[in-house]
C-alpha positions as CSV (number, residue, x, y, z in Angstrom):
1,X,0.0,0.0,0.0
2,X,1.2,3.0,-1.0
3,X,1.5,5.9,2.1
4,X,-1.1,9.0,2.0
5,X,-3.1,7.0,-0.1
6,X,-7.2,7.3,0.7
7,X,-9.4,4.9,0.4
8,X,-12.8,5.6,-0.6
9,X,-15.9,3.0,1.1
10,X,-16.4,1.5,-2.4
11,X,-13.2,1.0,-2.9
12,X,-13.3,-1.3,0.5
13,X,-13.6,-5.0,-0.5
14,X,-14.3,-5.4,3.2
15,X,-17.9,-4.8,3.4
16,X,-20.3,-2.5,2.8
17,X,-21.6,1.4,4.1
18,X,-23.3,0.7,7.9
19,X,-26.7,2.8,7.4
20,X,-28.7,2.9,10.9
21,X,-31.9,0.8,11.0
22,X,-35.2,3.3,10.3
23,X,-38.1,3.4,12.7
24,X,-38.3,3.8,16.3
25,X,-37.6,0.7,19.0
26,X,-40.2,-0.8,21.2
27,X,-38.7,1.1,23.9
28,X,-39.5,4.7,22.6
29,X,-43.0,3.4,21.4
30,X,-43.5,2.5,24.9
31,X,-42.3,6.0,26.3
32,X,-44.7,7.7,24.2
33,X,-47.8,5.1,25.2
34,X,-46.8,5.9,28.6
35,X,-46.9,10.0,28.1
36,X,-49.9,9.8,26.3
37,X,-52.0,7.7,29.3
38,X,-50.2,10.2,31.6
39,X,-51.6,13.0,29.4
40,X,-55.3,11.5,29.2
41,X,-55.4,10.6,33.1
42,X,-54.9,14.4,33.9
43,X,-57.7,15.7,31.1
44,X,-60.3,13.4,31.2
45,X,-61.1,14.0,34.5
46,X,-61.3,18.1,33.5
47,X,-63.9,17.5,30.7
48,X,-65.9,15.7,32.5
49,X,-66.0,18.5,35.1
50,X,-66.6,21.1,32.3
51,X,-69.5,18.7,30.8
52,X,-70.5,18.9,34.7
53,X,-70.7,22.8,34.9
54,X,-72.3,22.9,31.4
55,X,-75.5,20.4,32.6
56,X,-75.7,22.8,35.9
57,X,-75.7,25.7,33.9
58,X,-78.8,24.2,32.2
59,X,-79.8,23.4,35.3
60,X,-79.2,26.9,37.1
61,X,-81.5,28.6,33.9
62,X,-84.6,26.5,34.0
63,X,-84.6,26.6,38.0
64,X,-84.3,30.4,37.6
65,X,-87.2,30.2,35.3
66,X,-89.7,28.2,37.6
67,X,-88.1,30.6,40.7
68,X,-89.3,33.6,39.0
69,X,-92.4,32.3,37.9
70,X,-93.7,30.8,41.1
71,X,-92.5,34.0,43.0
72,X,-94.3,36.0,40.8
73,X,-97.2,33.5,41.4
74,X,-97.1,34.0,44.8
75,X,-96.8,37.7,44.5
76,X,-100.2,38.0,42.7
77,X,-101.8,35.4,44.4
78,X,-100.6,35.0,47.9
79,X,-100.6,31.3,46.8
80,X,-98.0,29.1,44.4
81,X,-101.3,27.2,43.5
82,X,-104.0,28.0,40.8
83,X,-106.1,26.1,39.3
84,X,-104.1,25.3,36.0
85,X,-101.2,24.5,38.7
86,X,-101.1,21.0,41.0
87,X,-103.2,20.9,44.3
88,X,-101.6,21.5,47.9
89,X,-99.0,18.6,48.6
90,X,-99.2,17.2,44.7
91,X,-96.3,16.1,42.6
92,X,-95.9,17.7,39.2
93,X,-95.1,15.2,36.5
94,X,-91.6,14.5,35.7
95,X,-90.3,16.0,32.7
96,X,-88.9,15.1,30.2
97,X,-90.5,12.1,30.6
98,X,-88.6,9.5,29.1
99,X,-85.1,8.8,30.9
100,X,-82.3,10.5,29.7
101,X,-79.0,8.5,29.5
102,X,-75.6,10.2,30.4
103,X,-74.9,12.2,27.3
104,X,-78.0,12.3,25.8
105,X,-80.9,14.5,25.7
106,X,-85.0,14.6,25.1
107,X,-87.6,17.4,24.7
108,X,-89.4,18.5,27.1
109,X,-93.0,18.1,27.3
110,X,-95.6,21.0,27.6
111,X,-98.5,19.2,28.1
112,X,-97.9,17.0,30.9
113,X,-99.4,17.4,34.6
114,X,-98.3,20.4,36.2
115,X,-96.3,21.9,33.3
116,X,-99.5,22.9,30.8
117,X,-99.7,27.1,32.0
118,X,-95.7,27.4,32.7
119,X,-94.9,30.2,30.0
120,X,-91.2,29.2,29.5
121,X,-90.8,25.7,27.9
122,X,-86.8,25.3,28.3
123,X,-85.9,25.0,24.6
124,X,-83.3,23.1,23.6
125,X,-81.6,19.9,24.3
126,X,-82.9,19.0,28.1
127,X,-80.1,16.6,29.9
128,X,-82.0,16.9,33.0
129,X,-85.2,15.4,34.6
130,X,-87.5,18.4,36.5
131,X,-90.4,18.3,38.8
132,X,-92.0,19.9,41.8
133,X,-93.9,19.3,44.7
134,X,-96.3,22.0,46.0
135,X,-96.5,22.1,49.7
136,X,-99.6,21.4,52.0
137,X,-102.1,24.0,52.5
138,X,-101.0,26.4,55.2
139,X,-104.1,27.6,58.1
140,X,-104.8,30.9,55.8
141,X,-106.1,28.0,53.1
142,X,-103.1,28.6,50.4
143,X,-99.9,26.9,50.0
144,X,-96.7,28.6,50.7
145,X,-94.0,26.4,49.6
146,X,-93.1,24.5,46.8
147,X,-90.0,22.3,46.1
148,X,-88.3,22.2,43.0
149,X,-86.4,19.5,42.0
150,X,-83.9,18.1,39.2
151,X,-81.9,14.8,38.6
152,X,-79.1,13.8,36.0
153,X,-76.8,11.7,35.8
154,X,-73.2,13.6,35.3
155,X,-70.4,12.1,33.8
156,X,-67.2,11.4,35.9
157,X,-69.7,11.7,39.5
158,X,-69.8,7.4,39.4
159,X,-72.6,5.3,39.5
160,X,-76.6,6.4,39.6
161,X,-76.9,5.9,43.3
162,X,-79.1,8.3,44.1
163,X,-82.6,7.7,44.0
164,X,-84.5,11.0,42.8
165,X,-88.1,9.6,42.6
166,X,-90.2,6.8,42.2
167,X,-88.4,5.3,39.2
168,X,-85.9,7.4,38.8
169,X,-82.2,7.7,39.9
170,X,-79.1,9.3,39.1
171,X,-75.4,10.7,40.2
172,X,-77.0,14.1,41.0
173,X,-79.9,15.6,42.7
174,X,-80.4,18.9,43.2
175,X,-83.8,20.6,45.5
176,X,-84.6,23.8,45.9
177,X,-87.5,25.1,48.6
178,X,-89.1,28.8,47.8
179,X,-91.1,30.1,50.2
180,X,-93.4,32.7,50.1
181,X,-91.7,35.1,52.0
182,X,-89.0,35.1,49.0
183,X,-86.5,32.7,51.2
184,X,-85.3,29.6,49.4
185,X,-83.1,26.9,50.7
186,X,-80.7,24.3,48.4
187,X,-79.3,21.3,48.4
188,X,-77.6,19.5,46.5
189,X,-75.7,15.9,46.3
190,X,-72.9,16.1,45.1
191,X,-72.1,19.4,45.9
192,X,-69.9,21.4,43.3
């Protein structure tokens, strides 16, 4: 061999040019599964809390709706019950009537018992189930309370545990008590 001489790779009768293998290992593919369940455990969680706030927000406007309208009842009145309303101590019908699944929705029905005079149909997709209960005849002869209710069933808040009503359960159940005077008082399971 001559000195200073170069030797090019295809001059090599040795072998041939390494080139690296293409594509990732199982190692890295498993990094990346990792990251992404990592990733997934932390937002899933806050969707289902935003889906959460969005079904309370519905639920915050149509209870807002009946508030105003059965104060205003009782403001005209001195009673939340009429005629076209439910007697002392009766239970409106539920509505929507048919059971709503988590993430779906029905209409909501204007003609069943209890709902016919409400002016304010909640338009829309309803995910929630409504009702009220007006209370018993006080000694003046008119009724003074009523209680409304709601119950869903939320994604992320577990199973539908909760019994509501008669037939109806859910993760969520939220009852509100006006009173005359203007006073109301809430609960609700789960609280947010």
């Amino acid at each position: 061999m001559l000195r200073g001489a170069r030797f090019a790779p295809h001059n090599c009768t040795m072998g041939r040019r390494f080139r690296p293998a293409r594509g990732f290992t199982m190692v890295e593919l498993m990094i990346v599964v990792a990251l992404i369940g990592i990733l997934s455990s932390i937002a899933i969680p806050g969707y289902q809390r935003i889906t959460a706030r969005g079904r309370r927000s519905e639920l915050q406007a149509i209870m807002s709706k009946f508030r105003l309208y059965f104060k205003n009842l009782h403001d005209s009145q001195g009673t939340f019950s009429t005629p076209q309303t439910l007697d002392a101590s009766a239970v409106s019908a539920i509505n929507p009537s048919s059971a709503i699944r988590p993430g779906e929705s029905a209409p909501w029905v204007t003609n069943a018992s209890g709902w016919t005079d409400l002016p304010f149909p909640p338009e829309g997709a309803i995910r929630m189930r409504y009702w009220y209960t007006m209370g018993a005849t006080a000694a003046d002869g008119r009724v003074h309370d009523v209680t409304l209710q709601a119950c869903g069933s939320f994604p992320g808040f577990g199973a539908d545990a909760i019994t509501c009503a008669t037939g109806l359960s859910g993760n969520y159940l939220y009852t509100e008590v006006l009173h005359g005077s203007g006073t109301y008082d809430v609960v609700e399971v789960p609280e947010f």
